[in-house]
C-alpha positions in Angstrom: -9.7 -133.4 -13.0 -9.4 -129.8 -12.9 -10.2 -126.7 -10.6 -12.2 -124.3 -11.8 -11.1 -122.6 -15.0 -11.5 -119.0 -14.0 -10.5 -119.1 -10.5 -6.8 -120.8 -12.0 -6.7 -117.7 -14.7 -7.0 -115.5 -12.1 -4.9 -116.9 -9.2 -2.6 -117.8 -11.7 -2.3 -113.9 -13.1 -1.6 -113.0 -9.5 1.3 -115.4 -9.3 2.7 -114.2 -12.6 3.2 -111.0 -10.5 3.9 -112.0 -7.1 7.6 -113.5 -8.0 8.8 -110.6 -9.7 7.1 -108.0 -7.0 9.0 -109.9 -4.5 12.6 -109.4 -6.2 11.7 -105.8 -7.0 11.3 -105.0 -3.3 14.0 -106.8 -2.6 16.1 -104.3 -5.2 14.3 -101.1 -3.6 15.6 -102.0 -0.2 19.0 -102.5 -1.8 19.5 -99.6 -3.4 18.0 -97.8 -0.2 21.3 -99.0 1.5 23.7 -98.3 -0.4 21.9 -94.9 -0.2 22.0 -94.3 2.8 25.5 -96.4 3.8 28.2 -96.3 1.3 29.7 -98.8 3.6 27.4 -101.3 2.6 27.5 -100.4 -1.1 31.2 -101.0 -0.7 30.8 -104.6 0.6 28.0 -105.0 -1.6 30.0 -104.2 -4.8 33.1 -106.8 -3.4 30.8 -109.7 -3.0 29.2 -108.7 -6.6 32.8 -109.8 -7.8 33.0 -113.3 -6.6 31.9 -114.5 -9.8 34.4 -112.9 -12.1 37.0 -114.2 -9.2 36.0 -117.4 -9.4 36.2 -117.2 -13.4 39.1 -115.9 -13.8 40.9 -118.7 -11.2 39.4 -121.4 -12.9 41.3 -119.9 -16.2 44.5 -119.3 -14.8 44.6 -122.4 -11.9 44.3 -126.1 -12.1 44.2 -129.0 -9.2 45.0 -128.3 -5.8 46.4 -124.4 -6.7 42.6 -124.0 -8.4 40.9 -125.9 -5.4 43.2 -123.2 -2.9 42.4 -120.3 -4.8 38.6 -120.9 -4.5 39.0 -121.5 -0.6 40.0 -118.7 -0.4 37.8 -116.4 -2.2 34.7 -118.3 0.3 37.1 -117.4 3.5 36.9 -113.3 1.9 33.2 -113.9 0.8 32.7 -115.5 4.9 34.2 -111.8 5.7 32.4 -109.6 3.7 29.1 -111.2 5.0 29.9 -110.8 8.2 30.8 -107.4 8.1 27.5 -106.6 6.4 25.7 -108.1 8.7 27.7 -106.2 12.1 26.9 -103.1 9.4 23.6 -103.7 9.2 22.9 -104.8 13.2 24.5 -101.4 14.0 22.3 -99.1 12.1 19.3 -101.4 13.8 18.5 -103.4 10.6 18.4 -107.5 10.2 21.0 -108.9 8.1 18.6 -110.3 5.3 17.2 -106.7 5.0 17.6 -106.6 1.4 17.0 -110.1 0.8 14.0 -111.5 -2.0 11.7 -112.1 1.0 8.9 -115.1 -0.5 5.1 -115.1 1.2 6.2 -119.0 0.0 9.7 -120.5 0.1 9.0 -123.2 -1.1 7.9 -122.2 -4.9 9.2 -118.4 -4.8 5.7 -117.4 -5.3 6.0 -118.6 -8.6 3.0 -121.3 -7.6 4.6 -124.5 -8.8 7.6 -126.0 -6.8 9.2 -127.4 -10.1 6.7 -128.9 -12.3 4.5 -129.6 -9.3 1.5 -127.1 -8.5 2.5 -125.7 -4.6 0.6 -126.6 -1.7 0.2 -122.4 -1.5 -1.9 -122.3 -4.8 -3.5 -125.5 -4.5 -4.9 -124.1 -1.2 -6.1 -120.4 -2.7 -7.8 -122.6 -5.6 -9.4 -124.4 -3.2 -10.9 -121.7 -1.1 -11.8 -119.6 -4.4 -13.7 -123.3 -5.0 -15.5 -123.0 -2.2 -16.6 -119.2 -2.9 -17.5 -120.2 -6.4 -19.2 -123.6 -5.7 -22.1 -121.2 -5.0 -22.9 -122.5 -1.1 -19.1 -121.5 0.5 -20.8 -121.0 3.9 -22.3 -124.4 3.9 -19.3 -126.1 2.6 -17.8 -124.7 5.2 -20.1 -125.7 8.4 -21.5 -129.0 6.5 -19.5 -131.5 6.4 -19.0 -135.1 7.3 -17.7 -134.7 9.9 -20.5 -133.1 11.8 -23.3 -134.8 10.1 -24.8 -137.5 12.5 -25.5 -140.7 10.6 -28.0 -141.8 13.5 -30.3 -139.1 13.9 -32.7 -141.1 13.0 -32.0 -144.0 15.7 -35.2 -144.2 16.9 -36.9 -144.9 13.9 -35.5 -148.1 13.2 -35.8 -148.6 9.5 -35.1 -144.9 8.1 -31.7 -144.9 10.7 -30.3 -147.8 9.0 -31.1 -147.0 5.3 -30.0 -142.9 6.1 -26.7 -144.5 7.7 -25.8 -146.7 4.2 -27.0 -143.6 1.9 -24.5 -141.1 4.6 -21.4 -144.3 3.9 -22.0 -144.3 0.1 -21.9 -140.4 -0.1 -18.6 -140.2 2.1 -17.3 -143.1 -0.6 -18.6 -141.3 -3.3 -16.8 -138.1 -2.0 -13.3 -139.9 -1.9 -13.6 -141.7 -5.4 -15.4 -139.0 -7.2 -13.8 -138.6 -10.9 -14.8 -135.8 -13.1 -15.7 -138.5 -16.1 -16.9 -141.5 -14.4 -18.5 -141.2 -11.5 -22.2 -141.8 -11.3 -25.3 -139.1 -11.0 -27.1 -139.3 -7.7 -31.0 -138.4 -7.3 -31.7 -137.4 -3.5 -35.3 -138.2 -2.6 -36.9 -137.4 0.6 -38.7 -135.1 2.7 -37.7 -131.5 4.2 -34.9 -131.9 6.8 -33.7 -135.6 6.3 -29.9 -134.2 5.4 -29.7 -133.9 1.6 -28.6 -130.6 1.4 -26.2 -131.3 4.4 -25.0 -134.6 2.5 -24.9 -132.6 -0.7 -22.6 -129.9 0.7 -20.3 -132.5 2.2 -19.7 -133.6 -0.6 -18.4 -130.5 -2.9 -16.2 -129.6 0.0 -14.5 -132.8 -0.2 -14.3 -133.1 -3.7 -13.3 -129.4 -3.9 -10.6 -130.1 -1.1 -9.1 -133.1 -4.3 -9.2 -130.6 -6.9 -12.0 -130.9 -8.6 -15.2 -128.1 -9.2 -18.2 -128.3 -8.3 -21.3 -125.9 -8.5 -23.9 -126.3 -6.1 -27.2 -124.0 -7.2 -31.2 -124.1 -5.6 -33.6 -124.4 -8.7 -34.9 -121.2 -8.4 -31.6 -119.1 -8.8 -30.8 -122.1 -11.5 -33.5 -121.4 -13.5 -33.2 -117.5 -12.5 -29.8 -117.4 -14.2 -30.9 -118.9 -17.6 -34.2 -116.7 -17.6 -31.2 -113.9 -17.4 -29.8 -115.0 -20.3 -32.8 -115.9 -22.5 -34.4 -112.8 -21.7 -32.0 -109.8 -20.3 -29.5 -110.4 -23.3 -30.8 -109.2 -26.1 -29.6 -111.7 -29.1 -27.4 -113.6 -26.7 -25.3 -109.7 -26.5 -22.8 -109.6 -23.7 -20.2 -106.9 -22.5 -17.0 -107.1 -23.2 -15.0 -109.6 -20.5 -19.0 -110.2 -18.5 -19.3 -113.5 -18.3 -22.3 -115.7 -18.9 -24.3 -116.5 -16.2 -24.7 -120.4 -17.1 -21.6 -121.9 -18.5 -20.7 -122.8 -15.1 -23.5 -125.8 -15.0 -22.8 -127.1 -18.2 -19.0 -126.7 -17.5 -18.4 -127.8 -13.8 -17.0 -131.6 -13.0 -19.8 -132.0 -10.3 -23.1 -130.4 -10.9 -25.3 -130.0 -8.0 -28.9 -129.1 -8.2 -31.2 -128.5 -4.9 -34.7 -128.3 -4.0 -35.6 -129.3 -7.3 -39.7 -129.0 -7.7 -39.6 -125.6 -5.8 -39.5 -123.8 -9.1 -42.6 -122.1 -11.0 -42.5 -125.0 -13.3 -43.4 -123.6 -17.6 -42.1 -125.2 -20.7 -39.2 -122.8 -20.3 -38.2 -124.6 -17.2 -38.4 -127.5 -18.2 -36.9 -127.0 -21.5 -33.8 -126.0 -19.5 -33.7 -128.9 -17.5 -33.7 -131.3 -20.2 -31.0 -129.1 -21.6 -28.8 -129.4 -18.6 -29.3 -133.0 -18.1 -28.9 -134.0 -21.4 -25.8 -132.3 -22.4 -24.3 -133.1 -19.0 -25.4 -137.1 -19.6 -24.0 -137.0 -23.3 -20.4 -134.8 -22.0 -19.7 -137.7 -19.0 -20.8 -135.1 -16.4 -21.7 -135.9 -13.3 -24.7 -134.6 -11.7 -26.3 -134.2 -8.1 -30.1 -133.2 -7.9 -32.2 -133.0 -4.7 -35.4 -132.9 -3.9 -38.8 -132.9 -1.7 -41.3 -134.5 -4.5 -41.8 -138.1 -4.6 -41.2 -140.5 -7.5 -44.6 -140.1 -8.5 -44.6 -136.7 -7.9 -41.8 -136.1 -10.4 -42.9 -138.2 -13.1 -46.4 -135.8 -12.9 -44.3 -132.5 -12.7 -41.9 -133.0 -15.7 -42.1 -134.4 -19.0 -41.3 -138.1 -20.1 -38.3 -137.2 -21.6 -36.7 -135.8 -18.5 -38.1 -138.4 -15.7 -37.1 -141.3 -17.9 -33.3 -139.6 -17.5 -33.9 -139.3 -13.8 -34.9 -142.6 -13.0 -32.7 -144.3 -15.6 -29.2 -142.4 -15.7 -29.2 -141.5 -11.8 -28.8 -143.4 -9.0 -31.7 -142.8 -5.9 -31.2 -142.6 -2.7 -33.7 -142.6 -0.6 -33.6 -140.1 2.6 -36.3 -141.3 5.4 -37.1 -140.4 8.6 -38.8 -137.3 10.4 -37.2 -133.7 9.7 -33.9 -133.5 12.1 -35.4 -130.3 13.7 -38.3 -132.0 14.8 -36.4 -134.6 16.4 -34.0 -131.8 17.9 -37.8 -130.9 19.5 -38.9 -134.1 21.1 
């Protein structure tokens, strides 16, 4: 499992900074003291010799002598400190002034708290996952949580069947693993709570650590008519990235409204391309859409429909669109 690869580069860069900005500032304030109070430089420059103290009574001092001699060097430190800090409360300043002051404690904005990734990063990667995912606002307002299950409780069959497909999505969600878990086809009319379902589920999976991409087939198929035809022979600026790595590269894949597309034999060229390489890598792959089994196998070629209905799971969304039933 893995965030997303460009959003850890580039939180990652701005942790490589953030540690050593923090000590610089720290420094700046320092040297602004002793500045400005000589006092405090004084005090400063005493405590600064603790070490060399401590040194030099370990070389010349053994047992309880050695043990005496390094009380009391604590008992002068105990001093000094306080008399930096009545210094500092005088002139109207705290006493950790001039300490490294961390936006985290707990890894020193360093990002990892020892060879574990911080909760601070692991939350910025996730929110940069949601931006990236391509749907951030809806992973944001569609989840779970507030997805009703019996929407459909008067219409007897399609409530029971949408509640098992809502209970295999939230168990899907929690088990997901980028090489492993299976691809889902969502079938079913306008307004029956793919999309909703769909979103719910890149949050969550998001929220473990993982990336997903979540794309309508028109700006899919948008973004690799960019690259076939606004690159001239594949030519790309310096540091611009490409447009479609990001579905073949993605743990979770997750294509909606697929059949609203002007379908050509560049379309559905591409779509075999995606699904195929994502099938032969151990990909995982979400696709939604309105048309009908029937409809599909009509729409696209053999070679892509016999993937759909053989290497993807259906589940089958029924019912009346949930904005009618918000009507009656």
């Amino acid at each position: 499992m893995g965030f997303n690869r460009e959003n850890y580069r580039r939180i990652k860069r701005e942790y490589d900074g953030k540690n050593l900005r923090a000590k610089e500032e720290a420094e700046r304030r320092r040297e602004e003291l002793h500045a400005r109070f000589p006092e405090i430089k004084e005090i400063d420059d005493a405590l600064s010799m603790t070490g060399l103290a401590v040194l030099e009574a370990s070389s010349r001092y053994a047992g309880a002598r050695l043990e005496d001699e390094i009380a009391g060097l604590k008992r002068q430190n105990q001093t000094l400190l306080a008399d930096r800090a009545n210094c500092l409360a005088f002139h109207g300043l705290p006493a950790d002034y001039s300490d490294v002051k961390y936006e985290c404690p707990d890894c020193m904005d360093t990002g990892f708290a020892g060879l574990a990734m911080c909760r601070c990063m692991k939350e910025k990667l996730v929110l940069a996952g949601y931006e990236s995912s391509g749907i951030g606002t809806l992973i944001r307002t569609k989840t779970f949580d507030n997805f009703d299950p019996d929407y459909q409780k008067q219409e007897g069959k399609a409530a029971e069947n949408n509640r098992l497909v809502y209970q295999f999505c939230q168990k899907y969600a929690e088990q997901f693993d980028d090489l492993g878990s299976p691809n889902l086809l969502f079938i079913g009319a306008t307004g029956l709570g793919k999309t909703h379902l769909s979103a719910a589920i890149a949050g969550r999976i998001i929220n473990r650590g993982y990336d997903a991409v979540c794309e309508t087939a028109q700006n899919f198929f948008a973004d690799f008519e960019f690259e076939r035809f606004n690159r001239p022979y594949g030519g790309r600026d310096a540091g611009e990235e490409s447009k479609t790595d990001k579905y073949f590269d993605c743990d979770l894949l997750i294509l909606d409204d697929l059949g609203t597309e002007m379908t050509n034999q560049f379309t559905v060229s591409c779509l075999y391309n995606i699904i195929n390489t994502r099938l032969n890598r151990g990909r995982s792959m979400i696709i939604n859409t309105n048309l009908t089994r029937d409809e599909l196998k009509k729409r696209y070629a053999d070679r892509i429909t016999s993937r759909l209905f053989g290497e993807f799971l259906p589940m089958i969304f029924l019912g009346r669109d949930m904005r009618e039933l918000r009507l009656d």
